[in-house]
C-alpha positions as CSV (number, residue, x, y, z in Angstrom):
1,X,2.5,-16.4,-18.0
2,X,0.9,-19.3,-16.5
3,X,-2.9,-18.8,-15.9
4,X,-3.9,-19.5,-12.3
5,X,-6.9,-22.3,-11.4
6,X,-8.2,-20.2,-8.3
7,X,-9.6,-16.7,-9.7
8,X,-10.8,-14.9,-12.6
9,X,-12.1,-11.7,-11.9
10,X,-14.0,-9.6,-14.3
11,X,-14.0,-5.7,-14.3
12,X,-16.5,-3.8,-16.1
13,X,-18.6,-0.6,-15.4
14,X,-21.0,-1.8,-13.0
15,X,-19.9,-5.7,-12.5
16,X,-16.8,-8.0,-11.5
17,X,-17.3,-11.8,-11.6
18,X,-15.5,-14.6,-10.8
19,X,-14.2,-17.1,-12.4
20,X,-17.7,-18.2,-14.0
21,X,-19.5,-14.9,-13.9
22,X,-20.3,-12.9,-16.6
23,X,-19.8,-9.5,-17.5
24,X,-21.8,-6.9,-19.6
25,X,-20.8,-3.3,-20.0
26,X,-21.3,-0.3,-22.3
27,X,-17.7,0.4,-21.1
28,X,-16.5,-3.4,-22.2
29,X,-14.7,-5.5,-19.4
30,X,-11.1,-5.8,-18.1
31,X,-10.4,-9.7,-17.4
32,X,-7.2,-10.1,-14.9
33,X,-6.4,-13.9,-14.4
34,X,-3.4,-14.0,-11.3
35,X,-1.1,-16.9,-12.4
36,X,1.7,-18.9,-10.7
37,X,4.7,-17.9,-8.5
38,X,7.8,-19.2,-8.8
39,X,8.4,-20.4,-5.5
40,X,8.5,-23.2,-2.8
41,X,7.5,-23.2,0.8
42,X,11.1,-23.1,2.8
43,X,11.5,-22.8,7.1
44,X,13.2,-20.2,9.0
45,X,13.6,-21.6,12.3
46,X,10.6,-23.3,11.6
47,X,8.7,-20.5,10.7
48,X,6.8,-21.1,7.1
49,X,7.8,-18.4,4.5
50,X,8.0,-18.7,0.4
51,X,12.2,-19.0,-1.1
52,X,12.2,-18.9,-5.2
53,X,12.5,-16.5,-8.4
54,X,9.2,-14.6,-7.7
55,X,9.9,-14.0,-4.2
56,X,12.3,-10.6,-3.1
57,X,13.5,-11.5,0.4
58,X,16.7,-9.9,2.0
59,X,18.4,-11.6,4.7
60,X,18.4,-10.3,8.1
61,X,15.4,-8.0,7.2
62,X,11.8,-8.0,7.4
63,X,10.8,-7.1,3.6
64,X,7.4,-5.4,3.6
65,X,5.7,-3.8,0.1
66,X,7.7,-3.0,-2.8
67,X,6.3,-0.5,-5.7
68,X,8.0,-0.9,-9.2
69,X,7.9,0.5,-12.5
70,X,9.5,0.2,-15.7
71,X,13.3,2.5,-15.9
72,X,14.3,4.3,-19.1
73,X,17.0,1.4,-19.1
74,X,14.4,-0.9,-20.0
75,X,15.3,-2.7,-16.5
76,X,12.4,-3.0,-13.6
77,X,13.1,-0.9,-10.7
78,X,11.5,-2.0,-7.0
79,X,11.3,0.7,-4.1
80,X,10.5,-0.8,-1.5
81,X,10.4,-1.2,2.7
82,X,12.4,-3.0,5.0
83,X,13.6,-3.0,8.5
84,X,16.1,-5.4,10.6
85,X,15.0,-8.7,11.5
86,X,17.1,-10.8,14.6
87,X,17.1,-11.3,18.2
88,X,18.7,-7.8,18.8
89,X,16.0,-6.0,16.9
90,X,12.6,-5.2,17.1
91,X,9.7,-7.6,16.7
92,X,7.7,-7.7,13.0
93,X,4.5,-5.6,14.5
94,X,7.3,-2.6,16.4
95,X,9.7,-3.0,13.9
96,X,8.7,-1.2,10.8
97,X,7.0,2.2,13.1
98,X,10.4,2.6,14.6
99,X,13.2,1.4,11.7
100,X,11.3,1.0,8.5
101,X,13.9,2.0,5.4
102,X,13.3,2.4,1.6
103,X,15.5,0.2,-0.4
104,X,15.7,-0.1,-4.3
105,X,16.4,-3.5,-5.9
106,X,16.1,-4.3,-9.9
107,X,15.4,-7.0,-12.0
108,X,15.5,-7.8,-15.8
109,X,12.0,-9.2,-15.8
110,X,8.9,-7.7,-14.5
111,X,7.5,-10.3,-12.1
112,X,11.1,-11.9,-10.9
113,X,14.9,-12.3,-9.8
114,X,14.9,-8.7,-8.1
115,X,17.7,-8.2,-6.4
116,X,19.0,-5.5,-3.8
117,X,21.0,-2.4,-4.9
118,X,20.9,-0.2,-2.1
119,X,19.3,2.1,0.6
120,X,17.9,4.9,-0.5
121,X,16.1,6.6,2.1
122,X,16.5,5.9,5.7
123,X,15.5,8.3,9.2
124,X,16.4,11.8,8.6
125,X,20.1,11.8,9.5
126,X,19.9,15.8,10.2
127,X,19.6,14.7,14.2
128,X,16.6,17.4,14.1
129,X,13.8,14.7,15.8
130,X,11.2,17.3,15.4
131,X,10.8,16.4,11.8
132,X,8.5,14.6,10.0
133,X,10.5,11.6,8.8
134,X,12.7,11.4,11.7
135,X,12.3,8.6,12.9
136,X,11.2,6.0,9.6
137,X,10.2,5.9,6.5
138,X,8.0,3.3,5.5
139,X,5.1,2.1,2.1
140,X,6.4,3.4,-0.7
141,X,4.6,4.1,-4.0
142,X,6.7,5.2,-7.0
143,X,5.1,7.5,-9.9
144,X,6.6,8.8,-13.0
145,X,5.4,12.5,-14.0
146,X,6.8,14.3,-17.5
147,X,9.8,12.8,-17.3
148,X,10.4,12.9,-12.9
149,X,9.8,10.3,-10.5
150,X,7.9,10.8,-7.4
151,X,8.4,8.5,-4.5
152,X,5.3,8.7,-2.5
153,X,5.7,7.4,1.5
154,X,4.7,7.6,5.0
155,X,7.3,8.6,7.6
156,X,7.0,9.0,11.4
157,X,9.0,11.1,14.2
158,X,9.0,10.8,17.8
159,X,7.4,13.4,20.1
160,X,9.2,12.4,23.1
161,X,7.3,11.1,26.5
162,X,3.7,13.3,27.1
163,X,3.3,15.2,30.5
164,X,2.0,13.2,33.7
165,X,-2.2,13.8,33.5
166,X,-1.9,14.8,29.6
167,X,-3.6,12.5,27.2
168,X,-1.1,10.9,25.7
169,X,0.6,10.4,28.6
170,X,0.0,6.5,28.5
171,X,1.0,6.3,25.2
172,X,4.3,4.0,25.1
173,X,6.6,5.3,22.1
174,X,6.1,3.0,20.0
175,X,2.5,4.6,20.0
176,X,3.2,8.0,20.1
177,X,5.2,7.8,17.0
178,X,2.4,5.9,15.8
179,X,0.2,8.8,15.8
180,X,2.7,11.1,14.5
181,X,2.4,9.2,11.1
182,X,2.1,11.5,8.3
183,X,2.3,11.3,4.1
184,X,5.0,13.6,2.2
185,X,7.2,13.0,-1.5
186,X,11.1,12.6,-2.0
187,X,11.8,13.5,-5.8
188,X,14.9,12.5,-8.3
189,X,15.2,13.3,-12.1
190,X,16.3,10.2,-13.5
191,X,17.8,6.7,-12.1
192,X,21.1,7.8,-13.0
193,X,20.9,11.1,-10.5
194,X,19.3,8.1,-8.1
195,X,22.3,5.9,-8.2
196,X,24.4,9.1,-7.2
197,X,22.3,9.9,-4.2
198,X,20.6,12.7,-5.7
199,X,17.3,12.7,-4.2
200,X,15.2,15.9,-3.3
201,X,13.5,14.9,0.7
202,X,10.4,16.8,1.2
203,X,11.5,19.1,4.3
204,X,7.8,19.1,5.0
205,X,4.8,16.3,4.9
206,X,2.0,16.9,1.5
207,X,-0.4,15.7,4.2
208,X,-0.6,16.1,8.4
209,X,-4.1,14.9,9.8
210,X,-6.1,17.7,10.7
211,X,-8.8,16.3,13.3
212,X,-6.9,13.9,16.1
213,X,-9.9,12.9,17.8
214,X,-9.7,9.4,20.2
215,X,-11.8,8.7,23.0
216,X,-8.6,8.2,24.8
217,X,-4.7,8.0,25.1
218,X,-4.3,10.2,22.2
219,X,-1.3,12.8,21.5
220,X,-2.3,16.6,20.7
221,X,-5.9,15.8,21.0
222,X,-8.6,17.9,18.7
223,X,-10.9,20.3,20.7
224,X,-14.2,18.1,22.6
225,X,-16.6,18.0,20.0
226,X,-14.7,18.2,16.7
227,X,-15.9,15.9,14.2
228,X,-14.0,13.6,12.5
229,X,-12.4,13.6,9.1
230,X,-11.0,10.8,6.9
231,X,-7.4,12.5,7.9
232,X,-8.2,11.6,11.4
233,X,-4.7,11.2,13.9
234,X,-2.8,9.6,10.7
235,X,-1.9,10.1,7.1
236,X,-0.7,7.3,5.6
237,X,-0.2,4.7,2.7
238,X,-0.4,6.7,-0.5
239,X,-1.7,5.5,-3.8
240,X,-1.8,8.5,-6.2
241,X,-3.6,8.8,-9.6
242,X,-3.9,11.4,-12.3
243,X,-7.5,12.5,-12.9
244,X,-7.7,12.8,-16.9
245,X,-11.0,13.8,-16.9
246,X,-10.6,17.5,-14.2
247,X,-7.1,17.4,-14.9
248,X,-6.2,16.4,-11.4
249,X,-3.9,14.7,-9.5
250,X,-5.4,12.7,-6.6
251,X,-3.8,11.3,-3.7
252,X,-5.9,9.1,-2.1
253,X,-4.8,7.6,2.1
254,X,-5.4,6.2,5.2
255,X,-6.8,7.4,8.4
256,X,-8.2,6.1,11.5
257,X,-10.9,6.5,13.1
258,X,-12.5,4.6,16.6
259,X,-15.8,3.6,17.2
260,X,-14.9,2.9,19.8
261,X,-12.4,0.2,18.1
262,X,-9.7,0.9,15.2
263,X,-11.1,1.1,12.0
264,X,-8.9,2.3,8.9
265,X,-10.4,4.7,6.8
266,X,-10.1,6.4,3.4
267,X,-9.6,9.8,2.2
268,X,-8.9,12.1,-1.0
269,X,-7.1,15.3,-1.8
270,X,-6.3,17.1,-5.3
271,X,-4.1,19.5,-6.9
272,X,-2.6,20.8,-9.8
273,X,0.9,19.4,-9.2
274,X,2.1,16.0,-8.2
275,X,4.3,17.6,-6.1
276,X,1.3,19.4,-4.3
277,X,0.0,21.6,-2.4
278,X,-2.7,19.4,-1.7
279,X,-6.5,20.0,-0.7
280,X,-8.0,17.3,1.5
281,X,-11.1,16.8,1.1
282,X,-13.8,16.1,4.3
283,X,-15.9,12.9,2.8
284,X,-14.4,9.1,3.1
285,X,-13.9,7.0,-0.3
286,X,-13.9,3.0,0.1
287,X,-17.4,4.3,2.6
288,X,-18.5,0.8,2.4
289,X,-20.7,0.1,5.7
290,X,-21.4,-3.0,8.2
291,X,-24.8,-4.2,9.0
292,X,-24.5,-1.3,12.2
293,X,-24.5,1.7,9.6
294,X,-20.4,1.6,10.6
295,X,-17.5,2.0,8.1
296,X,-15.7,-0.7,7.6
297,X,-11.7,-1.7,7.8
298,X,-9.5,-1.4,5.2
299,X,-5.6,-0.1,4.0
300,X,-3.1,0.1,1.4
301,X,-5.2,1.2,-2.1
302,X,-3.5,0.9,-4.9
303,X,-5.7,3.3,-7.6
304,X,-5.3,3.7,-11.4
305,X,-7.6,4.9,-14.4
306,X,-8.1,2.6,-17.1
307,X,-8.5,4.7,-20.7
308,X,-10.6,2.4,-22.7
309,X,-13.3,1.5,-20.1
310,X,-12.8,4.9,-18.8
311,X,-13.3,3.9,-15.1
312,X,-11.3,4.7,-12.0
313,X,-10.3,1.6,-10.3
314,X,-8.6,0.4,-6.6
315,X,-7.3,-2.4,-5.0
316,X,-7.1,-2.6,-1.0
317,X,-6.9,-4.8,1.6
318,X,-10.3,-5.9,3.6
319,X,-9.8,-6.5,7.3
320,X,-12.8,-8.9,7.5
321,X,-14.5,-9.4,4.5
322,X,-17.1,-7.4,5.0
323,X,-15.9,-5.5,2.0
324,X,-16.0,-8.4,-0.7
325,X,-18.5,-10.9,1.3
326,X,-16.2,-13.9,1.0
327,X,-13.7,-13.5,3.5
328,X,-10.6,-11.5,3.9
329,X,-8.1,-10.8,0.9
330,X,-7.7,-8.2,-1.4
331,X,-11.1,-5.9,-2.6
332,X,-11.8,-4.3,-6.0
333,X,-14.0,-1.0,-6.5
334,X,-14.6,0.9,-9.4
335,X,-15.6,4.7,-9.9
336,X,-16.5,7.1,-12.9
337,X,-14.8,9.8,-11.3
338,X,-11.7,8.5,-8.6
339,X,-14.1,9.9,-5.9
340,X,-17.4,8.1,-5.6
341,X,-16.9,4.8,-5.7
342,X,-18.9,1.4,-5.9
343,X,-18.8,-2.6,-5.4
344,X,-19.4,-4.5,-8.1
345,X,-21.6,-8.2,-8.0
346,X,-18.2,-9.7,-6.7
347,X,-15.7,-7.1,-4.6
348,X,-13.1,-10.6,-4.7
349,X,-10.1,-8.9,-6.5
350,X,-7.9,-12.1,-4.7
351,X,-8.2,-14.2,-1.5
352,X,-5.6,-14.9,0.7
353,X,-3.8,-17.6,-1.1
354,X,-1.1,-18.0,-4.2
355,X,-1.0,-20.7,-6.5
356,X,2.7,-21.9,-6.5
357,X,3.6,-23.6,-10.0
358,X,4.1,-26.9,-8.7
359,X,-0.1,-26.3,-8.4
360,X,0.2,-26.5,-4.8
361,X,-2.2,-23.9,-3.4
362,X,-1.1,-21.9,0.0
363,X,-2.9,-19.9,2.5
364,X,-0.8,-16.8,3.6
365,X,-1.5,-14.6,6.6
366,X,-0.4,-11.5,4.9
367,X,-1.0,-10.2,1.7
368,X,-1.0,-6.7,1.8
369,X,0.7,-3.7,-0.1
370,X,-0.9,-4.2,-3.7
371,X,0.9,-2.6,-6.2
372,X,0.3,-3.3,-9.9
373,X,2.4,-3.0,-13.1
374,X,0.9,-2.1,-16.6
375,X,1.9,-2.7,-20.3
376,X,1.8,-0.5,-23.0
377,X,-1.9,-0.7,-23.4
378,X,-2.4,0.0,-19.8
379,X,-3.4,-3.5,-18.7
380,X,-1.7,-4.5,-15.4
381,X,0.7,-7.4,-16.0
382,X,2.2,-7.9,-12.4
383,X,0.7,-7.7,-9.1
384,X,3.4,-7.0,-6.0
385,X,2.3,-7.9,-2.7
386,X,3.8,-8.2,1.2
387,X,3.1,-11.1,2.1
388,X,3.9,-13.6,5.2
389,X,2.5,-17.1,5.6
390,X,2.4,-17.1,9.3
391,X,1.4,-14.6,11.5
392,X,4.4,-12.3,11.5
393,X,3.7,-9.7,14.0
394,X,5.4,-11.2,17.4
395,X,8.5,-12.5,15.2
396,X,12.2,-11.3,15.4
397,X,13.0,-13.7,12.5
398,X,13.1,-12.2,8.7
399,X,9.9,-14.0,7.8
400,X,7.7,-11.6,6.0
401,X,8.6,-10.9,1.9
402,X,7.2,-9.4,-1.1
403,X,5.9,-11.8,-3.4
404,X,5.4,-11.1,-7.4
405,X,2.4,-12.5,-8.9
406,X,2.2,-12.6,-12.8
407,X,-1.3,-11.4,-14.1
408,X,-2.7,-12.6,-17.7
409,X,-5.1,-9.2,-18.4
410,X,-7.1,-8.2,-21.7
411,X,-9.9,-6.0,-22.9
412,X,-12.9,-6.7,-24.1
413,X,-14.9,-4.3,-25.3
């Protein structure tokens, strides 16, 4: 894999560094170097977007985050989102609320040359709207449990128009089912019962917020006076991890909460099962503050356990760089137990650029969705991200794709 000029970070129990830190740990340190992409800078309609090898585009679609792992046909499986792109269709920042789609694609090689095979979850096609999923399905995150998979997403139903003087009577729809977001698990036994469409669909979400408080235009507001919890109006964008230590599964989300603006937020639940019940619990992870006491914005953790350093670890996306202190891109924490968690010296897991392997460096708008792929010795080897170079959100074209960026990892203890 070809080892990238740009970034070196450095993981160890209490420090990351980049590319010319240093790290010292009684746990040892994990050193991820991101390489090259195969890929070239191509115009769609004259909008910028990346065409080659480590690229997954599919045409006609918006192609958002993609979550792989390694089949028992030694072949690298994607699940992934998508919705349609055009001039009949809704723009990038509508689009994946009301269309979003999980599609599988596979590849020989971990970090390129994916290809589409097929849709595998769409709407609920039961024409009962008062479900959950009913309306999309959207950020998938696929984990393999004693011998089952478990394909982890968000899906969204519409509650129909809100009574004249209610508050959420405001609310356009794409809104309301905006706030109707919540987290559930579709299960299969093997990719050959996949293939054949045999999928179990959670007839109910894992996770429904339980505080929906909003200083205004909100749907089904909480009681005047409730206070807020991390599973505040949404649940969404799971990254699930197995707790080795309280032999635990934990499923760790987003939220929102307003004060008075946006601001996504992070909470935990456990159980016994991967396949639930789960117990929420009422404190925020990722609680890093602003310089006004306030949380601060972030989505889409990606969360795993590394044995040998014995450490919890995530990957997010910072809003403003408040998280990592050098602008906005992708954030590392660490945590002893997958609950509490800390910054390091350098929070930088990656900035918003790739390294493309003609050298040429390029500044994306989007790179969001981290999911990682690990070797036999648990080091991640591939880093998938969604990713646009422009600002995607008022587009109808199929500009946004998920990009495959090769890691070079080892431990050092």
């Amino acid at each position: 894999m070809n080892k990238s000029s740009f970034q070196q970070v450095v993981f160890g129990s209490l420090v990351f560094s980049l590319l010319f830190g240093l790290s010292f740990s009684s746990f040892g340190q994990l050193v991820i170097k991101p390489g090259a992409i195969d890929a070239e800078i191509a115009l769609v309609d004259n909008f910028r977007v990346l065409r080659g090898p480590s690229v997954l585009h599919n045409d006609n679609y918006f192609v958002w985050g993609g979550s792989v792992l390694k089949g028992e046909d030694g072949k690298y499986h994607m699940f992934y989102s998508r919705w349609p792109a055009g001039p009949d269709h809704d723009k990038f920042g509508d689009g994946w609320l009301l269309s979003s789609e999980i599609a599988h694609a596979v590849s020989e090689y971990p970090d390129r040359d994916f290809e589409f095979d097929k849709v595998i979850l769409t709407k609920d096609s039961s024409g009962n709207q008062t479900r959950w999923d009913a309306q999309s399905v959207h950020n998938p995150h696929i984990m393999r449990f004693d011998n089952k998979y478990y394909l982890y997403h968000t899906g969204t139903n519409y509650p129909g128009p809100q009574p004249a003087g209610s508050p959420g009577a405001n609310l356009s729809k794409r809104n309301l089912i905006q706030q109707s977001q919540t987290l559930g698990v579709s299960v299969f036994y093997s990719l050959d019962s996949l293939e054949r469409g045999e999928i179990i669909r959670s007839e109910t979400p894992l996770l429904s917020p339980r505080t929906r408080v909003k200083p205004n235009d909100v749907f089904n507001p909480s009681p005047e006076g409730t206070k807020t919890k991390p599973d505040n109006l949404i649940v969404v964008n799971p990254a699930m991890v197995y707790d080795p230590i309280h032999k635990k599964y934990l499923l760790i989300f987003k939220g929102n909460i307003y004060m008075p603006h946006w601001r996504g937020v992070h909470g935990i639940a456990k159980s016994d099962s991967p396949a639930g019940p789960f117990i929420p619990e009422d404190y925020f992870v990722f609680d890093v503050k602003d310089d006004e006491g306030k949380l601060v914005s972030a989505e889409d953790p990606y969360v795993w356990y590394h044995e040998d350093s014995k450490l919890f670890y995530a990957v997010f996306k910072d809003f403003s760089g408040r998280i990592t202190g050098q602008g906005k891109g992708l954030a590392i924490m660490h945590s002893k137990d997958g609950e509490h968690w800390e910054k390091g010296e350098n929070a930088l897991f990656m900035p918003l650029e790739l390294t493309l392997k003609s050298g040429e460096k390029v500044a994306v708008n989007r790179l969001e969705r981290p999911q990682l792929l690990f070797d036999e010795d648990g080091l991640p080897i591939v880093l998938y991200a969604a990713c646009a170079v422009d600002n995607p959100n008022p587009e109808k074209k199929p500009v946004t794709f998920n990009v495959q960026v090769p890691l070079n990892s080892s431990y050092q203890k």
